[in-house]
DRENLUM-491380 format. One line per 3 residues: number of its first residue (from 1); for each residue x, y, z of N, C-alpha, C. Coordinates in steps of 0.001 Angstrom, whole numbers, plus 500000, padded with zeros to 6 digits. Layout:
<nodes>
NUM> X/Y/Z/X/Y/Z/X/Y/Z; ...
</nodes>
This chain:
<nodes>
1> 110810/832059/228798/109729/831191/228382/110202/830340/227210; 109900/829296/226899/109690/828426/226206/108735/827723/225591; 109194/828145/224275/107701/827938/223049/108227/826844/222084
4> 107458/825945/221562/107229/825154/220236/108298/825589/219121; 108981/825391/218805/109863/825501/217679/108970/824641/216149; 109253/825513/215449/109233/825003/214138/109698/825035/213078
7> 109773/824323/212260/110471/823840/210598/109965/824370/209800; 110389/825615/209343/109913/826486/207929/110580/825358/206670; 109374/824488/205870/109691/823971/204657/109069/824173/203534
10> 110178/824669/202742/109769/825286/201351/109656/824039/200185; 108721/823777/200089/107804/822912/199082/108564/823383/197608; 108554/822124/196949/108857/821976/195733/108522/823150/194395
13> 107376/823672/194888/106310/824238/193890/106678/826025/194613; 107568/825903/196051/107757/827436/196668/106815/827513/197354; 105899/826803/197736/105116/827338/198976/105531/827011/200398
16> 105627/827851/201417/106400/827422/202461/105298/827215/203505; 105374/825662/204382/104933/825673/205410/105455/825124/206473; 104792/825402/208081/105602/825030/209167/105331/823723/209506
19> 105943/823147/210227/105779/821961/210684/106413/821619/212246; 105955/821322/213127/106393/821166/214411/106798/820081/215299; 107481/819583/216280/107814/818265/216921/105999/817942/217450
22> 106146/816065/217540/104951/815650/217814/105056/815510/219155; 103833/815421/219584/103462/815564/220985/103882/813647/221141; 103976/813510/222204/104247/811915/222319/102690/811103/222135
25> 101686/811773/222200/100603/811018/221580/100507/810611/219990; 100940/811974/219244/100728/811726/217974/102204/810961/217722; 103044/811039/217926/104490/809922/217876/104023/808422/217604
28> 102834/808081/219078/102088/806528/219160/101321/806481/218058; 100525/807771/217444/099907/807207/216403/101021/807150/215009; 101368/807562/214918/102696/807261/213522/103361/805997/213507
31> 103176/805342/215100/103606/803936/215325/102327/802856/214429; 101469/803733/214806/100049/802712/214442/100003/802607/212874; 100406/803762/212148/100350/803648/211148/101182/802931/209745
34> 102792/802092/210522/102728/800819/210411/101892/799600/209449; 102168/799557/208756/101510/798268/208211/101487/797104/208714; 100614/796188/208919/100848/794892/209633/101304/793936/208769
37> 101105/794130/207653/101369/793073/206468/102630/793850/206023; 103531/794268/206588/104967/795041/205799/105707/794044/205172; 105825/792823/205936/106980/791840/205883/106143/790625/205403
40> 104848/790610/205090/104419/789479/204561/104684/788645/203072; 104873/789998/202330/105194/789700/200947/106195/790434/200273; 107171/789880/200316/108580/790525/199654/108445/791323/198501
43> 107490/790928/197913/107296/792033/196431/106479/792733/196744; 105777/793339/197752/104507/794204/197892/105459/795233/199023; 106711/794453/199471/107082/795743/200723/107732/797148/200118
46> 108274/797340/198413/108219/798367/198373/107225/799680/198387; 106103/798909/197899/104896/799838/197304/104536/799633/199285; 104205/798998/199725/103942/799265/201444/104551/800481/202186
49> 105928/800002/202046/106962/801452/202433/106435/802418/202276; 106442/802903/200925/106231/804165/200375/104823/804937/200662; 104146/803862/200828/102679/804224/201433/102498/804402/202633
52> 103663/804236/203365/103602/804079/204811/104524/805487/205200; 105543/805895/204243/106146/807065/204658/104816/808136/204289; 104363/808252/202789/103436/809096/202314/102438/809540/203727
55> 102057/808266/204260/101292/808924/205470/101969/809427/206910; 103042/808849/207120/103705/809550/208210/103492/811352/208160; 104233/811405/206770/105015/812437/206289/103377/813395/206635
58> 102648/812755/205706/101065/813459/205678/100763/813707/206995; 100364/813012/208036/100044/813240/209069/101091/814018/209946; 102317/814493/209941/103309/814981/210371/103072/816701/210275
61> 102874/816628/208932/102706/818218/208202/100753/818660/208510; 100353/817530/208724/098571/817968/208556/098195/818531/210197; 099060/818450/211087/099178/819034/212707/098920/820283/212656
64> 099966/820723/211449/099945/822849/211675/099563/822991/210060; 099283/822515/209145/098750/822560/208008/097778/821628/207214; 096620/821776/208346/095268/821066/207434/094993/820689/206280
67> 094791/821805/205603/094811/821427/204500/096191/820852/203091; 097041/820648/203928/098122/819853/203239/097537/818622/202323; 097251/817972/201397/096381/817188/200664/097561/815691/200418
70> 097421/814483/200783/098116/813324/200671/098580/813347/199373; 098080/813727/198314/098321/813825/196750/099692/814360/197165; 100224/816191/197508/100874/816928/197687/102397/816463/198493
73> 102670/815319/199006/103209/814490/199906/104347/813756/198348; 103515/813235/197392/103735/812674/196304/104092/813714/195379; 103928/815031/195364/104148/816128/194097/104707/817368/194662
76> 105041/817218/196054/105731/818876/196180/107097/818502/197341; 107295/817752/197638/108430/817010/198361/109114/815856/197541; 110899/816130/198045/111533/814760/197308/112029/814801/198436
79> 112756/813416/198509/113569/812848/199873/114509/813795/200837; 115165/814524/200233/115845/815150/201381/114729/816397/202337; 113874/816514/201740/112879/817340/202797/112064/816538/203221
82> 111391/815410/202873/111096/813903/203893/111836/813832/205041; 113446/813920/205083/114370/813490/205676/114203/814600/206727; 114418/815846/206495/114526/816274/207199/113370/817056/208477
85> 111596/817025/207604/110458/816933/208300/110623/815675/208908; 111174/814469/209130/110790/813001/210080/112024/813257/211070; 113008/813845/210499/113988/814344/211682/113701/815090/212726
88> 112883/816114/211964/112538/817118/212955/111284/816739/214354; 110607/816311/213265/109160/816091/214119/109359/815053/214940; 110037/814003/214813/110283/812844/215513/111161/812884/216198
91> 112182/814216/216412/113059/813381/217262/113243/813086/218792; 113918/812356/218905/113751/811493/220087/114246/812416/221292; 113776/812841/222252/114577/814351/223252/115398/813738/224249
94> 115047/812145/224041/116045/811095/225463/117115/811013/224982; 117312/810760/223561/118583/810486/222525/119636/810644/223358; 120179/811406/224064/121212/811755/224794/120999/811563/225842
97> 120081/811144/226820/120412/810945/228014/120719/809300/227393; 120386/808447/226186/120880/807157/227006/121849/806922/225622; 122302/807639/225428/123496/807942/224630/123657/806617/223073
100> 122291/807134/222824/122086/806522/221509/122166/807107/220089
</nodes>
């Protein structure tokens, strides 16, 4: 049998939670969440970015941990565990069949 794998990540502060690959529905919504105005204003696309990972990241971890709080995204994660929750949850399972 074959079950759901998940990402034991230990939070900044030591609290550990799981996190799991997205279903290809919630994948489309992480697409949606996108800014439409990203590229409109060259001085506003850093603060856009960052608001735009904050919610990936949020909605990524809020699947198997509800109460994960958007604040917590900003105060208990730094980049290399970003990196490696958007690796996990996102990745692509075709990657290798079209040898990208």
């Amino acid at each position: 049998m074959i079950e759901t794998e998940y990402l034991e990540v230990k939070l900044l502060n030591g609290t550990i939670i799981k996190v799991r690959p997205l279903t290809l529905k919630e994948r489309r919504h992480c697409i949606s969440l996108i800014p439409s105005n990203l590229t409109d204003d060259p001085a506003k696309f850093p603060e856009l970015y960052l608001d735009f990972q904050k919610k990936v990241i949020h909605y990524i971890i809020t699947r198997t941990t509800p109460n994960f709080k958007e604040s917590d995204v900003d105060n208990l994660l730094d980049a290399s565990l970003m990196s490696k929750i958007i690796n996990f949850a996102l990745k692509d399972p075709f990657k290798e069949f079209f040898g990208w």
